[in-house]
DRENPA-3360 file (N, C-alpha, C; in nm, 2 decimals, always signed):
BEGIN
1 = XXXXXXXX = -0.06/+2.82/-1.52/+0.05/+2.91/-1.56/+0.14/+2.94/-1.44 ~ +0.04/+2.95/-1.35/+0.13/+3.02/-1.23/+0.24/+2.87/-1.15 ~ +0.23/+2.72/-1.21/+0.33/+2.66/-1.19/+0.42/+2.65/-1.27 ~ +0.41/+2.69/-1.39/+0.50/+2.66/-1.47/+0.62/+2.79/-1.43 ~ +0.59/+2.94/-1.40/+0.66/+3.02/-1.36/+0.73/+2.97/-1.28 ~ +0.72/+2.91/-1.18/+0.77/+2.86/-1.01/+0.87/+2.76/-1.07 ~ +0.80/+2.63/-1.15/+0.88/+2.54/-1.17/+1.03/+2.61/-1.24 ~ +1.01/+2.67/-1.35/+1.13/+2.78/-1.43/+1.21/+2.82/-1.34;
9 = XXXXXXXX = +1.15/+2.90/-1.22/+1.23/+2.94/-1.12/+1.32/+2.88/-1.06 ~ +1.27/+2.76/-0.97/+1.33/+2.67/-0.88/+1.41/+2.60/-0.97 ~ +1.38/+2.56/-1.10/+1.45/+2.44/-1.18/+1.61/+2.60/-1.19 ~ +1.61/+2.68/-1.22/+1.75/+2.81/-1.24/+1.81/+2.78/-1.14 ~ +1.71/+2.77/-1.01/+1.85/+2.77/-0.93/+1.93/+2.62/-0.88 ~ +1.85/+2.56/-0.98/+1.93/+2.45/-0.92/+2.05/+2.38/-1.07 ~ +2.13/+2.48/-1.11/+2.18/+2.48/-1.23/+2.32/+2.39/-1.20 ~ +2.41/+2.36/-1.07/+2.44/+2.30/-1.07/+2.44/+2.16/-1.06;
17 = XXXXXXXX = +2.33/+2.09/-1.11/+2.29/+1.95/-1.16/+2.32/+1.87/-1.30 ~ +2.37/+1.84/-1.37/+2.35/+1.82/-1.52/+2.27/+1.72/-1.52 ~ +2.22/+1.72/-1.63/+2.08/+1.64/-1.67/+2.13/+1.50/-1.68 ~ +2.21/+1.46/-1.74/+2.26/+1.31/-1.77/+2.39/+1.33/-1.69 ~ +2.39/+1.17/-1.65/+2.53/+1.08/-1.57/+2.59/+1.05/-1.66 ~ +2.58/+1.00/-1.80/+2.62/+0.92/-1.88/+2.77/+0.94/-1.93 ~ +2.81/+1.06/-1.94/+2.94/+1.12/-1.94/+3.04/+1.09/-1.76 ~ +3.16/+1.00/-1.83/+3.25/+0.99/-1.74/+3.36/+1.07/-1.79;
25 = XXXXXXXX = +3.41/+1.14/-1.69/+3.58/+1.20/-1.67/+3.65/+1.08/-1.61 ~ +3.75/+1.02/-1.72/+3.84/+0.89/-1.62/+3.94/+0.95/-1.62 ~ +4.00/+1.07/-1.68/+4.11/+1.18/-1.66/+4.13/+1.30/-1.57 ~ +4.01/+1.27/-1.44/+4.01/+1.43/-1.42/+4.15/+1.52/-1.29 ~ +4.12/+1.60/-1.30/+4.26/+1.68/-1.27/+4.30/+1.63/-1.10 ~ +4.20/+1.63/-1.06/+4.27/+1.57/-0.86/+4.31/+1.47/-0.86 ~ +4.27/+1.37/-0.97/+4.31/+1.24/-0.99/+4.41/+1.19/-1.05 ~ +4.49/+1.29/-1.13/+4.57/+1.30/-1.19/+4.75/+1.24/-1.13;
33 = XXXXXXXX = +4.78/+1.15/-1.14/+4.88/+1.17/-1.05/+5.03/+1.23/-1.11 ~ +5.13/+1.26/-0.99/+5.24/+1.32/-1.02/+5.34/+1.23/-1.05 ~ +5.42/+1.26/-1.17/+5.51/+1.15/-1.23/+5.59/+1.11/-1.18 ~ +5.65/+1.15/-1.09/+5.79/+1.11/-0.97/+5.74/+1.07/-0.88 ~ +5.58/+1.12/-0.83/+5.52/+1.05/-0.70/+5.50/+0.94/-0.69 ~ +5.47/+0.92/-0.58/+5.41/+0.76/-0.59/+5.37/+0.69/-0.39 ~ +5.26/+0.63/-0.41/+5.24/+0.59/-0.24/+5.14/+0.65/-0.18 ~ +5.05/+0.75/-0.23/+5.02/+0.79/-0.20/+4.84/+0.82/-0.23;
41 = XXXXXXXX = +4.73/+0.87/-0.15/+4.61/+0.91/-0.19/+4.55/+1.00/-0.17 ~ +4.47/+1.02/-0.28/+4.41/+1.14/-0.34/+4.25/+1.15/-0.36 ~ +4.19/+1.25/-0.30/+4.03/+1.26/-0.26/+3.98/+1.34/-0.29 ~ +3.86/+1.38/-0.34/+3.77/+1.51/-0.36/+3.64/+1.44/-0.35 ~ +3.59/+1.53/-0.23/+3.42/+1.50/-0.20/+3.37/+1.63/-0.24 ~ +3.21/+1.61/-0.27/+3.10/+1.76/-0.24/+2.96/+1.67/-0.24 ~ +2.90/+1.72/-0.18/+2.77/+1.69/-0.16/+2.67/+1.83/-0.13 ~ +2.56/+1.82/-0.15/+2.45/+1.97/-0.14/+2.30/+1.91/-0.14;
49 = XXXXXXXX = +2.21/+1.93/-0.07/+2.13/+1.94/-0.05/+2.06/+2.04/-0.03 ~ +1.93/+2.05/-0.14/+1.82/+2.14/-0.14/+1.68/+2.14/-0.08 ~ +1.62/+2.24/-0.04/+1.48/+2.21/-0.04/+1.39/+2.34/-0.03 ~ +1.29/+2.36/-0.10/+1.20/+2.51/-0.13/+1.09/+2.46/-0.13 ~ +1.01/+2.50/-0.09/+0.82/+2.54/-0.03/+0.81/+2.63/+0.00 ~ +0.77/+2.69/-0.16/+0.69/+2.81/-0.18/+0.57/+2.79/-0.28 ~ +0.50/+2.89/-0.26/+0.35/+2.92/-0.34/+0.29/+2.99/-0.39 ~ +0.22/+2.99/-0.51/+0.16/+3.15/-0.49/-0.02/+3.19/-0.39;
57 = XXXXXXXX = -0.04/+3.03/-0.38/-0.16/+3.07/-0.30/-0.17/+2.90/-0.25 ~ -0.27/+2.90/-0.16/-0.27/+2.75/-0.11/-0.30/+2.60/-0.21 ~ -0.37/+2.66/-0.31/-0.40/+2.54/-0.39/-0.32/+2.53/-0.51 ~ -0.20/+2.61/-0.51/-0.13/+2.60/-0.59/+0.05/+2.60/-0.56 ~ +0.08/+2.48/-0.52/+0.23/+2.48/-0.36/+0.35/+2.44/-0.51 ~ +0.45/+2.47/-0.45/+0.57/+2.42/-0.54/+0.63/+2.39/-0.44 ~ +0.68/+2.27/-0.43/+0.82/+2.21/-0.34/+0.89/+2.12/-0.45 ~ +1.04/+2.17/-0.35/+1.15/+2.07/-0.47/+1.22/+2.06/-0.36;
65 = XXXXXXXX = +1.26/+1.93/-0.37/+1.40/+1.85/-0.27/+1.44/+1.80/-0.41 ~ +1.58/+1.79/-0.35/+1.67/+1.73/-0.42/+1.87/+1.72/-0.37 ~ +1.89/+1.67/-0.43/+2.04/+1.66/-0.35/+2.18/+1.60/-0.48 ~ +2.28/+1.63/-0.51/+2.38/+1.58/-0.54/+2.48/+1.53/-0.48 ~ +2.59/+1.42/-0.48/+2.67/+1.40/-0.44/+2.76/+1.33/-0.56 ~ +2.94/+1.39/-0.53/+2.98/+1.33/-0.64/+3.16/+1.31/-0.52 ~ +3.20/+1.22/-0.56/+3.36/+1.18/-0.46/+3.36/+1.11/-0.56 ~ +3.54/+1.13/-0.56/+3.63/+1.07/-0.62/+3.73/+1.04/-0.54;
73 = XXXXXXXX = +3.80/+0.89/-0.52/+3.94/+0.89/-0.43/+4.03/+0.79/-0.51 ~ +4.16/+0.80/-0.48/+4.24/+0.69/-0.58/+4.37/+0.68/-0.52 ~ +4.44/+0.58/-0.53/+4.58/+0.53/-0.48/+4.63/+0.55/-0.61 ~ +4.80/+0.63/-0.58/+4.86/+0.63/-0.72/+5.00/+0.52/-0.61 ~ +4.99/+0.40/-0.69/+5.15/+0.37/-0.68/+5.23/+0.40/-0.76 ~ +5.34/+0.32/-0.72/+5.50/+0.31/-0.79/+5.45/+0.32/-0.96 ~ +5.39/+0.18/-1.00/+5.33/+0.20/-1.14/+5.21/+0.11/-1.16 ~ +5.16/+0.15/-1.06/+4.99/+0.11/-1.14/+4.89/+0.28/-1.00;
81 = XXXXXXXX = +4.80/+0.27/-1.08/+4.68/+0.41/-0.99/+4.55/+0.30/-1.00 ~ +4.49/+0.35/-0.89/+4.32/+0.25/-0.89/+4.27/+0.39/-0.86 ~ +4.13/+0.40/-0.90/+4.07/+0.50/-0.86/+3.89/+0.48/-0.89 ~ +3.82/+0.50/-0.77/+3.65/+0.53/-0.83/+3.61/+0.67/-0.85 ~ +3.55/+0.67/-0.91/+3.48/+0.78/-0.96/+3.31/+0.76/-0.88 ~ +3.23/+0.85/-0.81/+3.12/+0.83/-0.80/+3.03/+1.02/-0.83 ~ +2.90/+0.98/-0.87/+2.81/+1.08/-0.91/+2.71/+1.03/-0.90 ~ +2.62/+1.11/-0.86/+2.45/+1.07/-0.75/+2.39/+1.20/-0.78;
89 = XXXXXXXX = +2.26/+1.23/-0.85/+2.18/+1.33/-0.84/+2.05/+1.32/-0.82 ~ +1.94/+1.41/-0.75/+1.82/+1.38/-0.77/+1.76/+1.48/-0.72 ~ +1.64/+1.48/-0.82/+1.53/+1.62/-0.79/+1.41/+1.60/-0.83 ~ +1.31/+1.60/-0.70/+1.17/+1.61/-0.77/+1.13/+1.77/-0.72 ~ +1.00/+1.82/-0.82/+0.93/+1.91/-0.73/+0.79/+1.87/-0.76 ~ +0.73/+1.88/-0.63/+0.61/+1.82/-0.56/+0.63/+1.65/-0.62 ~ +0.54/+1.57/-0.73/+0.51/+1.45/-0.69/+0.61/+1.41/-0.78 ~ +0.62/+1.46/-0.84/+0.72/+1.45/-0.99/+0.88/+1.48/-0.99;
97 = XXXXXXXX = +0.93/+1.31/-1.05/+1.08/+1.28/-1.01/+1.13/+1.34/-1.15 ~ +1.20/+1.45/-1.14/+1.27/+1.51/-1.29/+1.40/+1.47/-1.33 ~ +1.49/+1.40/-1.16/+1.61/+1.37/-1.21/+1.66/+1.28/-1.09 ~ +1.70/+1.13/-1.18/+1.74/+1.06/-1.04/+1.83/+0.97/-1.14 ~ +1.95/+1.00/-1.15/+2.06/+0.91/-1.20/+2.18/+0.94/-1.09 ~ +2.28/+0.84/-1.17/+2.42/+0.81/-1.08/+2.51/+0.68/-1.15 ~ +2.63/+0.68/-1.11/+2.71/+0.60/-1.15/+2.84/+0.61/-1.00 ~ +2.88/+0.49/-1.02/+3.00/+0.45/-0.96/+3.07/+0.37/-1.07;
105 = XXXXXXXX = +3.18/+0.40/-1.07/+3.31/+0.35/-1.16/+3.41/+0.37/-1.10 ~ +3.46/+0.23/-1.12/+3.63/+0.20/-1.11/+3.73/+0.17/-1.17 ~ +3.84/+0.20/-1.17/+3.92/+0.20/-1.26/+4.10/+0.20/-1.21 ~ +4.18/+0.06/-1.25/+4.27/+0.07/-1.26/+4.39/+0.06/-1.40 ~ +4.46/+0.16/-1.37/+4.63/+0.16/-1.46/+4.75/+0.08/-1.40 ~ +4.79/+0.00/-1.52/+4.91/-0.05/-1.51/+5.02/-0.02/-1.54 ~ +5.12/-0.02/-1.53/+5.22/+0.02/-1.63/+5.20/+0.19/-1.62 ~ +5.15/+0.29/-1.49/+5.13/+0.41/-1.57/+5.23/+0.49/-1.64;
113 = XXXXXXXX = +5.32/+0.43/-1.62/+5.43/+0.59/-1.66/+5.52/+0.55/-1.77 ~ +5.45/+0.46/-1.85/+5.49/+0.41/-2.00/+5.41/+0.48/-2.01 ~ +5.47/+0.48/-2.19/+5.39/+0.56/-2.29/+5.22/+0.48/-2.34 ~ +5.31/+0.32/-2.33/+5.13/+0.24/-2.35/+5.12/+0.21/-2.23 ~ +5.00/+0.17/-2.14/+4.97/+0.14/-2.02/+4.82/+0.04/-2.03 ~ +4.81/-0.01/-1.96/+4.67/-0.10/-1.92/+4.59/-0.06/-1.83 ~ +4.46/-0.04/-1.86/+4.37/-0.04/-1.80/+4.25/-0.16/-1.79 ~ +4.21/-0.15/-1.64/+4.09/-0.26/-1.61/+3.94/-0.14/-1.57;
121 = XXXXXXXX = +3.85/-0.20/-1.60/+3.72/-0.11/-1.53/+3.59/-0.16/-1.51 ~ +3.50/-0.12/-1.42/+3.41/-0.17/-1.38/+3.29/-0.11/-1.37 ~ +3.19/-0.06/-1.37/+3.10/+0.02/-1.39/+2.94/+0.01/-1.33 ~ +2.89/+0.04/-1.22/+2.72/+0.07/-1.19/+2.69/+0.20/-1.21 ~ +2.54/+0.20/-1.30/+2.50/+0.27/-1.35/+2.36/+0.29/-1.36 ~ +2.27/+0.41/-1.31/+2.16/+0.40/-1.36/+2.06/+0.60/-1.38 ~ +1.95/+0.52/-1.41/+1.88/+0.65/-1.49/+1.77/+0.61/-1.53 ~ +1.71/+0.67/-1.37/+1.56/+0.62/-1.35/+1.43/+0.71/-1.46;
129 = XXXXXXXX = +1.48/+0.80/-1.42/+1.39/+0.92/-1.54/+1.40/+0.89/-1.69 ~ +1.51/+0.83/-1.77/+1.53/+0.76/-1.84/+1.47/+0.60/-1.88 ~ +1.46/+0.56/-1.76/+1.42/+0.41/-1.75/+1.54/+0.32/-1.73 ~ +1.66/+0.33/-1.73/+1.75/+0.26/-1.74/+1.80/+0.23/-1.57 ~ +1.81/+0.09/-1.55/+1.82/+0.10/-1.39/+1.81/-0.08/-1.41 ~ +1.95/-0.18/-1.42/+2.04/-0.08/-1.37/+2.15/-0.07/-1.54 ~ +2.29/-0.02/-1.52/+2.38/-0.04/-1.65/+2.47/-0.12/-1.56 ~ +2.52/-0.25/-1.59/+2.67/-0.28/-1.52/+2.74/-0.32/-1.66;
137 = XXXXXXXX = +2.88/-0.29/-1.62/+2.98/-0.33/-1.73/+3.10/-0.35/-1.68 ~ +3.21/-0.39/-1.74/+3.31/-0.46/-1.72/+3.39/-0.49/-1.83 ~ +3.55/-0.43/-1.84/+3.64/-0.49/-1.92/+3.77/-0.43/-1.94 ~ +3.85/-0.39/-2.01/+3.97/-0.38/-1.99/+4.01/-0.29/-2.16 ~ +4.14/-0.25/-2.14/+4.22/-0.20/-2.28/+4.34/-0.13/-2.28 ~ +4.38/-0.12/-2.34/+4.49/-0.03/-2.39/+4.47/+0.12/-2.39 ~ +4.58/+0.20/-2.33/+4.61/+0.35/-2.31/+4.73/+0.35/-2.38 ~ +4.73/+0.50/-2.45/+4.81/+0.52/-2.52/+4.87/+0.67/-2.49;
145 = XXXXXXXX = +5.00/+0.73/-2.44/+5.01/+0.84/-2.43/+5.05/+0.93/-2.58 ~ +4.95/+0.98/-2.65/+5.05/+1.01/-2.78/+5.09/+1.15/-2.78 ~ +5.10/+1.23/-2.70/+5.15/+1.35/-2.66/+5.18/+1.39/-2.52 ~ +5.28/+1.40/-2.46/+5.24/+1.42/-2.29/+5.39/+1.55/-2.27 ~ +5.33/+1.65/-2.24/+5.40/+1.75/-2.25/+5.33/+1.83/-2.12 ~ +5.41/+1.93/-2.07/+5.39/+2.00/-1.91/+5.20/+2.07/-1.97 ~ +5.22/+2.16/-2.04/+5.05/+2.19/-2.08/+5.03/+2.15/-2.15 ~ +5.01/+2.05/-2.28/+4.97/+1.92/-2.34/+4.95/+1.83/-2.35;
153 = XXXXXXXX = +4.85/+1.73/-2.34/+4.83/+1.60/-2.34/+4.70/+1.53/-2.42 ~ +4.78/+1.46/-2.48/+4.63/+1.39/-2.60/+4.69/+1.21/-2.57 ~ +4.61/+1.14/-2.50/+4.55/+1.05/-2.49/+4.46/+0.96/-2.54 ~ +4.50/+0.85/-2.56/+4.39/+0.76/-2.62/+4.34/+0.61/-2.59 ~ +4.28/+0.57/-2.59/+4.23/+0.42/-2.50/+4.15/+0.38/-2.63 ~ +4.14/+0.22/-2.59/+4.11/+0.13/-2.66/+4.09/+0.01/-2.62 ~ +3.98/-0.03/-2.62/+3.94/-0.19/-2.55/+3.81/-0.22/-2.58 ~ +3.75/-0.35/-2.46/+3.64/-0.40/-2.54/+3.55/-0.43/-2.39;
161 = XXXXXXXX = +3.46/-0.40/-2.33/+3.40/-0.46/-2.24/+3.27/-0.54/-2.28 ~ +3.20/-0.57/-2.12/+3.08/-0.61/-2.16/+2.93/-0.56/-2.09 ~ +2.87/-0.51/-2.14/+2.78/-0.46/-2.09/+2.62/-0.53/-2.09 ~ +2.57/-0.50/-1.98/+2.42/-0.55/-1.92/+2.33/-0.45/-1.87 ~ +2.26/-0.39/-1.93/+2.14/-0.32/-1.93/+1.96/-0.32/-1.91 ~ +1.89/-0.30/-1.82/+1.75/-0.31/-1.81/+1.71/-0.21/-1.86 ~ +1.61/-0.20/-1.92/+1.50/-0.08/-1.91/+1.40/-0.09/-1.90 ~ +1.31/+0.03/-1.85/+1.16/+0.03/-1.85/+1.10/+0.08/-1.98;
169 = XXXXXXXX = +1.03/+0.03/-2.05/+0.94/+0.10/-2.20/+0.88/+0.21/-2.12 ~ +0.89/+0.32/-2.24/+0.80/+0.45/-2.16/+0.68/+0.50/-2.17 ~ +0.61/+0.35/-2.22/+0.48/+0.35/-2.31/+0.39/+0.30/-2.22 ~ +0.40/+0.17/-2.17/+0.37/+0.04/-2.10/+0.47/-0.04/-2.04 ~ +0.39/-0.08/-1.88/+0.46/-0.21/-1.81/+0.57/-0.29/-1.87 ~ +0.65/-0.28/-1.95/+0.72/-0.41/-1.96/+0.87/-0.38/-1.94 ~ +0.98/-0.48/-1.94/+1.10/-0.43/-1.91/+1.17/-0.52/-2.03 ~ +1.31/-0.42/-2.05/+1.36/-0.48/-2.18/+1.52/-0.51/-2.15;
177 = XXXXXXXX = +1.59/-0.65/-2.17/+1.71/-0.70/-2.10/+1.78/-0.73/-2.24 ~ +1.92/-0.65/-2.16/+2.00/-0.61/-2.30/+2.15/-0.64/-2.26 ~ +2.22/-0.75/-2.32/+2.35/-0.79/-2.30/+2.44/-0.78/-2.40 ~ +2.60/-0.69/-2.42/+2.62/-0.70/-2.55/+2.81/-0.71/-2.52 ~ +2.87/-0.72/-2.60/+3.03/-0.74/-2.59/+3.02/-0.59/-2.70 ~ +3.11/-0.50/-2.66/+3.12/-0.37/-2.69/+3.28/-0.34/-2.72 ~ +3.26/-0.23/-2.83/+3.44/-0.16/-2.86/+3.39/-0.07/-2.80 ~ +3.49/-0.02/-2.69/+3.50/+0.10/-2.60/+3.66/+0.16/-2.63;
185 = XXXXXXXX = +3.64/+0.30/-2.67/+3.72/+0.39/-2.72/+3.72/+0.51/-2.68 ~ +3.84/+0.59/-2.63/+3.80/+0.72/-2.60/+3.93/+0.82/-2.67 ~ +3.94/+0.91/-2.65/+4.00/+1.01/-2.67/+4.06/+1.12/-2.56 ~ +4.13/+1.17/-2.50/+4.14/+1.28/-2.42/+4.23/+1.36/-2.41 ~ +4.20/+1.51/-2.43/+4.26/+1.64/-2.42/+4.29/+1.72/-2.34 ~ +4.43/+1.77/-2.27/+4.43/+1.82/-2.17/+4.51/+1.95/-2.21 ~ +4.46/+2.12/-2.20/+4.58/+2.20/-2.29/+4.55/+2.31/-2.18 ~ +4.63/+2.33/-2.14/+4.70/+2.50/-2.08/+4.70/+2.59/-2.17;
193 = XXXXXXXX = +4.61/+2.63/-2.21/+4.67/+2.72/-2.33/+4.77/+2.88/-2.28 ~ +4.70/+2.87/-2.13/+4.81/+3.00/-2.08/+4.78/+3.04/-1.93 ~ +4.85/+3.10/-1.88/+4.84/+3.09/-1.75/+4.67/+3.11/-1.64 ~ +4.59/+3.14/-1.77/+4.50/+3.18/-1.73/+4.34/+3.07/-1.77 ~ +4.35/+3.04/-1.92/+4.30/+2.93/-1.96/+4.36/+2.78/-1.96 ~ +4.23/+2.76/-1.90/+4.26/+2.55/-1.93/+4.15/+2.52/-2.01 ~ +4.14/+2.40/-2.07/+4.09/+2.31/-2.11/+4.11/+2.18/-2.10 ~ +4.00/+2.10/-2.11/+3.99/+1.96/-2.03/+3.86/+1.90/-2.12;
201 = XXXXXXXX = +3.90/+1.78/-2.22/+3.80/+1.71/-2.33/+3.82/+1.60/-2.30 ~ +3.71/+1.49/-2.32/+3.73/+1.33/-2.36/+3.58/+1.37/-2.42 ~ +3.60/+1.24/-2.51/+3.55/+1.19/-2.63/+3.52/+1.04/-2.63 ~ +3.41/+0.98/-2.58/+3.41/+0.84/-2.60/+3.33/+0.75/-2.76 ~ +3.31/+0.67/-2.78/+3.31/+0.60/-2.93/+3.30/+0.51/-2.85 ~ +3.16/+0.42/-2.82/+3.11/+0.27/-2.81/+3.03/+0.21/-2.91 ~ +3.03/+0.06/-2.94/+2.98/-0.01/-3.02/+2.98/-0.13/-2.99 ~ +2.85/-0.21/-3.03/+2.83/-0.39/-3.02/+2.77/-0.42/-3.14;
209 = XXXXXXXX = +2.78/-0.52/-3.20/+2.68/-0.60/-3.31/+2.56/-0.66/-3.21 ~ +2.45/-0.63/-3.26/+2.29/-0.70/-3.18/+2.28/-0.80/-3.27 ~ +2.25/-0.95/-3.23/+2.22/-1.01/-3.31/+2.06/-1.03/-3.35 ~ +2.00/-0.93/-3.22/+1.89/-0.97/-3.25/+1.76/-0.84/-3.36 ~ +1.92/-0.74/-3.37/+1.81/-0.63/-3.51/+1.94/-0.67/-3.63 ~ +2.02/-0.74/-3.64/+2.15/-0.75/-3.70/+2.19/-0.62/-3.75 ~ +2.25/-0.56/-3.66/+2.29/-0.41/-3.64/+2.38/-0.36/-3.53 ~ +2.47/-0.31/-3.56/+2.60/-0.24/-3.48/+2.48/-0.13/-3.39;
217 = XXXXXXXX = +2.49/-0.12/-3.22/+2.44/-0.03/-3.16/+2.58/+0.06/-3.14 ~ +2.51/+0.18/-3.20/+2.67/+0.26/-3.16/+2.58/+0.39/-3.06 ~ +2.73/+0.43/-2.93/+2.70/+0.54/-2.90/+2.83/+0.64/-2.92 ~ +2.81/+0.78/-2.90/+2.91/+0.82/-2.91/+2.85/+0.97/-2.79 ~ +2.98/+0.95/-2.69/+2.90/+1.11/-2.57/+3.09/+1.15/-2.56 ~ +3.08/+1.28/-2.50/+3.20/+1.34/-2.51/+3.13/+1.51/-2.34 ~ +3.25/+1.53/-2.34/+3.26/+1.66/-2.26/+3.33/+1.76/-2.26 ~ +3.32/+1.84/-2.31/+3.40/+1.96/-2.31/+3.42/+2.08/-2.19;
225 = XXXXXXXX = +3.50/+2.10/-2.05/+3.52/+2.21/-1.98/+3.65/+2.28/-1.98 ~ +3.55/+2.46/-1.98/+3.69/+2.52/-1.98/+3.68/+2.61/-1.89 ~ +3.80/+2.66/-1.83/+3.81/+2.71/-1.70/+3.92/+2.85/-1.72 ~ +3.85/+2.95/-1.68/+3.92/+3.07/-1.72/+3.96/+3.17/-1.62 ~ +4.07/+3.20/-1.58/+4.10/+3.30/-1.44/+4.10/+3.45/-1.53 ~ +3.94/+3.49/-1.44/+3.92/+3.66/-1.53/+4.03/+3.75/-1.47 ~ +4.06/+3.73/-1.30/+4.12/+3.78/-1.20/+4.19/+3.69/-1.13 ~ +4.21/+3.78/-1.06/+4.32/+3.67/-0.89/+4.19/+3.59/-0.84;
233 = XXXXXXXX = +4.08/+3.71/-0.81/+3.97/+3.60/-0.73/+3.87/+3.61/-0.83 ~ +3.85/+3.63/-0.95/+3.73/+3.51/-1.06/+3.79/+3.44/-1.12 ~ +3.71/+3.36/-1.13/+3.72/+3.29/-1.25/+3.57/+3.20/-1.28 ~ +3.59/+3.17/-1.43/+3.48/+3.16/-1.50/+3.49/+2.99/-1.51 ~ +3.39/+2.91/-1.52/+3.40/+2.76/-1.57/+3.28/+2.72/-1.63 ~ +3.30/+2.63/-1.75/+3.16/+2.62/-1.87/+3.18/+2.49/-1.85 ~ +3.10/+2.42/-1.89/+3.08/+2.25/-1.93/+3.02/+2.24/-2.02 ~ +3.02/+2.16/-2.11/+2.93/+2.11/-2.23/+2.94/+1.96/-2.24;
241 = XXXXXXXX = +2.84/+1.86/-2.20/+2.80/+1.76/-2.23/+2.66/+1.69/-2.32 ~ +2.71/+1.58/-2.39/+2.65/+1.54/-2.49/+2.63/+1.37/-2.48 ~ +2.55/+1.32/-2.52/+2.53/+1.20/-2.52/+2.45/+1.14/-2.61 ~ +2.45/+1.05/-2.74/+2.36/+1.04/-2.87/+2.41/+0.84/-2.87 ~ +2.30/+0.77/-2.89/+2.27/+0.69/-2.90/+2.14/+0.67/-3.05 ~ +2.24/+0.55/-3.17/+2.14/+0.56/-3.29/+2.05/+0.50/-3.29 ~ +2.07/+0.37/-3.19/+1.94/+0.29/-3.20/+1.91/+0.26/-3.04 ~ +1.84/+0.35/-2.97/+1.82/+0.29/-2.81/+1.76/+0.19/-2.80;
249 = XXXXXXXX = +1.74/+0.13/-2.69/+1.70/+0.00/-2.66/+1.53/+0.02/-2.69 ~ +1.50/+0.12/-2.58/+1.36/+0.18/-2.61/+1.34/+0.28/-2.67 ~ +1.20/+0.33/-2.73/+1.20/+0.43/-2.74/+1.19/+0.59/-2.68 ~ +1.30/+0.62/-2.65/+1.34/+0.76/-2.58/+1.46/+0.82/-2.68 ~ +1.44/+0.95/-2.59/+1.52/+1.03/-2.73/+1.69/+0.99/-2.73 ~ +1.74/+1.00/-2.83/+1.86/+0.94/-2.85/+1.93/+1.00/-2.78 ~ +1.94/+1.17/-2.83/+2.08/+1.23/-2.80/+2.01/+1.36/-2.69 ~ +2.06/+1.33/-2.60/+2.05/+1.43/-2.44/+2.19/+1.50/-2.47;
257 = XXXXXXXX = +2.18/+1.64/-2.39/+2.28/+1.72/-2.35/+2.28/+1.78/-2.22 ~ +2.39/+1.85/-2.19/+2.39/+1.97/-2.06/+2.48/+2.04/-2.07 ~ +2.46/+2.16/-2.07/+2.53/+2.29/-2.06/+2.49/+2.40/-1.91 ~ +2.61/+2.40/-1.82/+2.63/+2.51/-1.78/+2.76/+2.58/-1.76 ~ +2.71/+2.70/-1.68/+2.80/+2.83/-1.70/+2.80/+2.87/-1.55 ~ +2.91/+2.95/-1.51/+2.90/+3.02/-1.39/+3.02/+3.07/-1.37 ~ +3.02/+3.15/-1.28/+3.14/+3.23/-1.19/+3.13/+3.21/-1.06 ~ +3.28/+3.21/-1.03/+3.33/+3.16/-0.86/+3.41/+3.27/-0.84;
265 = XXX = +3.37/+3.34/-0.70/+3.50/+3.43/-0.65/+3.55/+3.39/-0.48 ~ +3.67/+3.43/-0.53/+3.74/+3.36/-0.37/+3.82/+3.52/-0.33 ~ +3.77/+3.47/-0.18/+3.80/+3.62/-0.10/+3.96/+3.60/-0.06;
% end
């Protein structure tokens, strides 16, 4: 009993983690470039490392290491933007690994400052706690700006990659190899609603035909953050992510989430 207290504990404070990688932002705000700009690059790093050893008596120890890192940098030209996206997390405490995923993604725009534009993308991926290790993919599509207004923007994409996946069964030894040509589709929401609230949504929609359950594998994961100035120096920021898959490769649960909350004050 007295680990599970400790574990509860240490696992609170480490609330800046989310549980799944699986959710990409290929919209997000530092990356965003300025419509007249051009020539120029654009970066955001953070990285944090943890580590606690405490106990309540000697035969009974709690230690947790763990660490996150997430950078993003990107060149916006005249009219095309390249940009990767990277995310790295991991936490055990004592022998037991509770979270060890990550992705790197890349991603170039063509054409950006048309209303349609082109995108190419590339994708490593994995999620050891899950079994999945590694994801690569690769492929391309169409952007669509269907609203782009100073605090409005609804975007939409549309293409087809191809994706290659391993897993481990979480039953027994064996590994399971998974290759499929995929509709990749997203959605994305950008709204000011007022000097004080933002909001920031994408919505993805993936799909392949398997020939070998003769069955469409569909997933569908999305993110929702909103960001709220209570004051000059609070402000509040939520996330909500989701991720549901109907037929996984193995058996593990389909649909994962993560939800956090917090406040930030600047002096």
């Amino acid at each position: 009993m007295c680990k599970v207290k400790y574990f509860l504990f240490l696992w609170h404070l480490w609330v800046s983690i989310p549980v799944s990688a699986q959710i990409l932002n290929v919209d997000k705000n530092k990356l965003n470039p300025q419509e007249d700009s051009a020539g120029y690059f654009v970066a955001d790093f953070h990285a944090s490392v943890r580590a606690y050893n405490r106990s309540a008596g000697v035969d009974d120890p709690v230690n947790l290491f763990g660490y996150n890192f997430g950078g993003d940098a990107g060149y916006i030209g005249k009219s095309y933007s390249l940009m990767i996206i990277n995310k790295y997390d991991y936490l055990q405490i004592n022998d037991g690994i509770f979270l060890n995923a990550g992705y790197s993604h890349f991603r170039s725009i063509f054409k950006r400052k048309n209303r349609l534009s082109y995108e190419g993308f590339a994708q490593y991926q994995y999620d050891n706690f899950r079994g999945l290790h590694p994801r690569l993919l690769g492929g391309g599509g169409l952007r669509l700006s269907v609203i782009e207004r100073k605090k409005f923007a609804l975007r939409l994409g549309i293409g087809a990659m191809y994706e290659y996946e391993e897993w481990e069964q979480p039953y027994h030894d064996e590994r399971v190899f998974m290759n499929l040509v995929k509709s990749t589709n997203y959605a994305i929401v950008r709204w000011e609603l007022n000097e004080h609230v933002k909001i920031n949504t994408i919505c993805y929609f993936q799909t392949g035909y398997d020939t070998q359950i003769d069955a469409f594998r569909n997933r569908v994961s999305g993110e929702f953050n909103l960001n709220v100035n209570l004051t000059e120096r609070l402000r509040y920021t939520g996330s909500f992510s989701a991720n549901y898959e109907d037929k996984p490769i193995v058996p593990i649960t389909g649909f994962i989430y993560s939800l956090t909350n917090g406040l930030s004050f600047s002096l």
